[in-house]
N, CA and C atoms as a LAMMPS dump frame, in Angstrom:
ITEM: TIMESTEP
0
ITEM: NUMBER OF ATOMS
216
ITEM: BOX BOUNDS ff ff ff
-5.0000000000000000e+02 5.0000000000000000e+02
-5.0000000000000000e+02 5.0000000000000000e+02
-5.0000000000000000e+02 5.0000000000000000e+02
ITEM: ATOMS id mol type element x y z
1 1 1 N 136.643 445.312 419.703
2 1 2 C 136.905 444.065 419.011
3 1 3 C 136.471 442.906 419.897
4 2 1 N 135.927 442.131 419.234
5 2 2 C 134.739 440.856 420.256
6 2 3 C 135.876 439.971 419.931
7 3 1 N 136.539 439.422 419.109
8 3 2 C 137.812 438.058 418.379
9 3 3 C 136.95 437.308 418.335
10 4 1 N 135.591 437.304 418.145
11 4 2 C 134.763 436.638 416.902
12 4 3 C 135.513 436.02 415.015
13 5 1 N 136.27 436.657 415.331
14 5 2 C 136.045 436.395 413.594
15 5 3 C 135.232 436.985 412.474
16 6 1 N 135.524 436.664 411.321
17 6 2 C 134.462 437.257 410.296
18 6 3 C 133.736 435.959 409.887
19 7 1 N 132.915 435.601 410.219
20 7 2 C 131.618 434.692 410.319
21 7 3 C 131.827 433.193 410.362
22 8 1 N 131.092 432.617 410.161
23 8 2 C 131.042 431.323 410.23
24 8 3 C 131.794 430.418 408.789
25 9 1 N 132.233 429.395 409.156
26 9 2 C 133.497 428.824 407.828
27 9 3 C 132.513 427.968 407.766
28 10 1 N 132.348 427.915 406.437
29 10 2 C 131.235 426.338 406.197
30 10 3 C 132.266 425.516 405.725
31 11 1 N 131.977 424.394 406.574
32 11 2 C 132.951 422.894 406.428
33 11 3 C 132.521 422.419 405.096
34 12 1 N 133.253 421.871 404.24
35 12 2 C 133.322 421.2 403.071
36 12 3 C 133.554 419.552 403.21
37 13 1 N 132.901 419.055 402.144
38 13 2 C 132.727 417.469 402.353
39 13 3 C 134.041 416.817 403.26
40 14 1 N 133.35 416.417 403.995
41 14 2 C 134.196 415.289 405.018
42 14 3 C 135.054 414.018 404.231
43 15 1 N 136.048 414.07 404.211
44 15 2 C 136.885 412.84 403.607
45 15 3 C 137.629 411.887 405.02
46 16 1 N 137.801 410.478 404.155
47 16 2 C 137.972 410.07 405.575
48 16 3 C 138.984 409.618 405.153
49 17 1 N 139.796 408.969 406.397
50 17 2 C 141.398 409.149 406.393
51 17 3 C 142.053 407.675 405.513
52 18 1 N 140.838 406.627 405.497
53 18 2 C 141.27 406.272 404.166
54 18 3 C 141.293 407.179 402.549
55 19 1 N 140.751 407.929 402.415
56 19 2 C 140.606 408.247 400.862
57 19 3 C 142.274 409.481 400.912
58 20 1 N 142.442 410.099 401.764
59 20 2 C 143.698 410.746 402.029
60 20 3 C 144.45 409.905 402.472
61 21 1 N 144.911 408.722 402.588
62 21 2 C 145.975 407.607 402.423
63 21 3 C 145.607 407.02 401.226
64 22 1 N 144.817 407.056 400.245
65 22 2 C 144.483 406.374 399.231
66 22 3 C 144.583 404.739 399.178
67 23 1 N 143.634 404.279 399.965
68 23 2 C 143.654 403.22 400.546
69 23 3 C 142.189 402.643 400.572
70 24 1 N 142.004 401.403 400.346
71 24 2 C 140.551 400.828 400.488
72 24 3 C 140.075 400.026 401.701
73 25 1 N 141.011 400.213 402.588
74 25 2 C 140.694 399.373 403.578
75 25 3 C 140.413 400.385 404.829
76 26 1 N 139.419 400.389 405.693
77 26 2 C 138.896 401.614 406.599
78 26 3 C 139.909 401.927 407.374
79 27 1 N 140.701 402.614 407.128
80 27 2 C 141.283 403.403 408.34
81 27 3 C 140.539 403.57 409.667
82 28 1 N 139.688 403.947 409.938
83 28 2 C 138.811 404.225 411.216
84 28 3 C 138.526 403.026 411.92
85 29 1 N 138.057 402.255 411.364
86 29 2 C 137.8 401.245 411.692
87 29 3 C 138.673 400.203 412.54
88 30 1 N 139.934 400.387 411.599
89 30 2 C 141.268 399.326 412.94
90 30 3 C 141.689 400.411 413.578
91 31 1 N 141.966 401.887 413.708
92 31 2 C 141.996 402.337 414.864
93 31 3 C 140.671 401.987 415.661
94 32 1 N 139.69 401.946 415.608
95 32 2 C 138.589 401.747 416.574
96 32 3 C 138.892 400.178 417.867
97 33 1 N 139.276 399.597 416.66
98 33 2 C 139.711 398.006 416.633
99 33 3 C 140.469 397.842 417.523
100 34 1 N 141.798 398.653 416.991
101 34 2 C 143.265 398.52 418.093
102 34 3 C 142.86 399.403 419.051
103 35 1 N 141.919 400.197 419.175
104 35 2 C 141.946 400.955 420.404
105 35 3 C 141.124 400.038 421.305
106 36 1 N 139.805 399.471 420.96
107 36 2 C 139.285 398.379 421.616
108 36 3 C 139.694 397.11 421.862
109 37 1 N 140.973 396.662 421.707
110 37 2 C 141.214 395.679 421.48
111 37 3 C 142.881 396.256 422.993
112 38 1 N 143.02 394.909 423.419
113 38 2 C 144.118 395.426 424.873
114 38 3 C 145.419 395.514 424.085
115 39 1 N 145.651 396.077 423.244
116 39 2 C 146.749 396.076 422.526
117 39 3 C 148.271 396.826 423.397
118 40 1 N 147.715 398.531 423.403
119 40 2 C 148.394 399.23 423.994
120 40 3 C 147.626 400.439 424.601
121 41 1 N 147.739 401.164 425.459
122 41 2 C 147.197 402.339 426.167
123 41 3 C 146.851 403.499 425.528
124 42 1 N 147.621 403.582 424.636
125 42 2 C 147.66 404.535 423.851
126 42 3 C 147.722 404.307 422.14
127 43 1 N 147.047 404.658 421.023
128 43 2 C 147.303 404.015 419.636
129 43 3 C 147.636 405.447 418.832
130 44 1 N 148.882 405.436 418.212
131 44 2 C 149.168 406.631 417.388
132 44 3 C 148.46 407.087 416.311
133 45 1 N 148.385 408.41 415.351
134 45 2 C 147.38 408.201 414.605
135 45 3 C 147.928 407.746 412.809
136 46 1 N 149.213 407.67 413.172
137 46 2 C 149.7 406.728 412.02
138 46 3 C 149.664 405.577 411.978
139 47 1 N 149.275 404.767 413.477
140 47 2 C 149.42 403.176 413.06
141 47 3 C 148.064 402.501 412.744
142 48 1 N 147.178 403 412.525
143 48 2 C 146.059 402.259 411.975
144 48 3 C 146.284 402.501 410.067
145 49 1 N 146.788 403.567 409.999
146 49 2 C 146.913 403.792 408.339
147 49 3 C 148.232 403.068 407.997
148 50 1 N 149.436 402.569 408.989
149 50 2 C 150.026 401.961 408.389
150 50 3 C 149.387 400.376 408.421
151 51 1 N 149.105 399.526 409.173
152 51 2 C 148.61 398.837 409.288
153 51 3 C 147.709 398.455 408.46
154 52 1 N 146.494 399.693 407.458
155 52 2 C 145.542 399.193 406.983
156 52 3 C 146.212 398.939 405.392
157 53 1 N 147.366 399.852 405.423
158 53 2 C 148.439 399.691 403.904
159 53 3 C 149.28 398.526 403.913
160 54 1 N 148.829 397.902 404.832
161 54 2 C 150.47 396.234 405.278
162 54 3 C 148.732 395.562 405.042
163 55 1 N 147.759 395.626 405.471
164 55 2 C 147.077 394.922 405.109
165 55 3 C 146.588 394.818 403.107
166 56 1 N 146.012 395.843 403.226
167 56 2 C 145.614 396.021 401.695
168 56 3 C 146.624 395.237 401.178
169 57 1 N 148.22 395.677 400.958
170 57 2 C 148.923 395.171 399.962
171 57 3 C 149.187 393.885 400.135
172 58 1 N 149.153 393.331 401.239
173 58 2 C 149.052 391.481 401.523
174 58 3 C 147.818 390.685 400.883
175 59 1 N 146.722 391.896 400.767
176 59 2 C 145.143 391.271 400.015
177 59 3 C 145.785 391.119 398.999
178 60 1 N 146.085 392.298 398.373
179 60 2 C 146.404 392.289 396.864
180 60 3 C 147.195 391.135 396.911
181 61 1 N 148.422 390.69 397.121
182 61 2 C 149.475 389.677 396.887
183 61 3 C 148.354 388.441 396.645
184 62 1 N 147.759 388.191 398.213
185 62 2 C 146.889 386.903 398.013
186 62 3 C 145.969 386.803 396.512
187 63 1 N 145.41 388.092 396.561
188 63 2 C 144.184 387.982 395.537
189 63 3 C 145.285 387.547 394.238
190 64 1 N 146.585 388.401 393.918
191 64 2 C 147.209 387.807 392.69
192 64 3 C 147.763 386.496 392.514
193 65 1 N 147.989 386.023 393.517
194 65 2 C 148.642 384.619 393.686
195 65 3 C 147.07 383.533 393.082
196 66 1 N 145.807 383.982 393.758
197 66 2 C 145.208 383.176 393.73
198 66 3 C 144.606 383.447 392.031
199 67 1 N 144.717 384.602 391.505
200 67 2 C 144.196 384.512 390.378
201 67 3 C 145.123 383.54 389.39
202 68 1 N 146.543 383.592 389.595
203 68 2 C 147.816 383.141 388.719
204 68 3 C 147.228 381.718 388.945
205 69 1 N 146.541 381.149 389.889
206 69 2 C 146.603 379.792 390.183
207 69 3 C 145.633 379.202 389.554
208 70 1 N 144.791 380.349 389.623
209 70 2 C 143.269 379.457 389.173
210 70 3 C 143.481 379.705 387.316
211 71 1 N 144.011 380.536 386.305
212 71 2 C 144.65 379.947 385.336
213 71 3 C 144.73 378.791 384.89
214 72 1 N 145.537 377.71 385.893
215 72 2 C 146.582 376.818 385.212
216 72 3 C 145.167 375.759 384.656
């Protein structure tokens, strides 16, 4: 027995960790951000997806406020 395995696993389409938070705002991207940025030493891998969901839903608020306004 070599513990090879039985052959090679073909990887299936790559999803990125916005579309599995169901989220439109890049996940990858503000981790890249907060990791480049002198924030902290270390960045968890939940706080860029919470962060990009405190963002999104603050867009949304703005974007509805500003649509209610432009109405009047």
């Amino acid at each position: 027995m070599s513990g090879r395995g039985k052959g090679g696993k073909v990887k299936g389409k790559s999803k990125t960790r916005s579309s599995r938070a169901g989220l439109q705002f890049p996940v990858g991207r503000i981790h890249r951000m907060l990791r480049k940025g002198s924030y902290a030493e270390r960045v968890g891998a939940g706080a860029p997806v919470y962060l990009a969901a405190v963002m999104e839903y603050l867009a949304a608020e703005v974007l509805e406020l500003a649509e209610k306004d432009s109405g009047k």
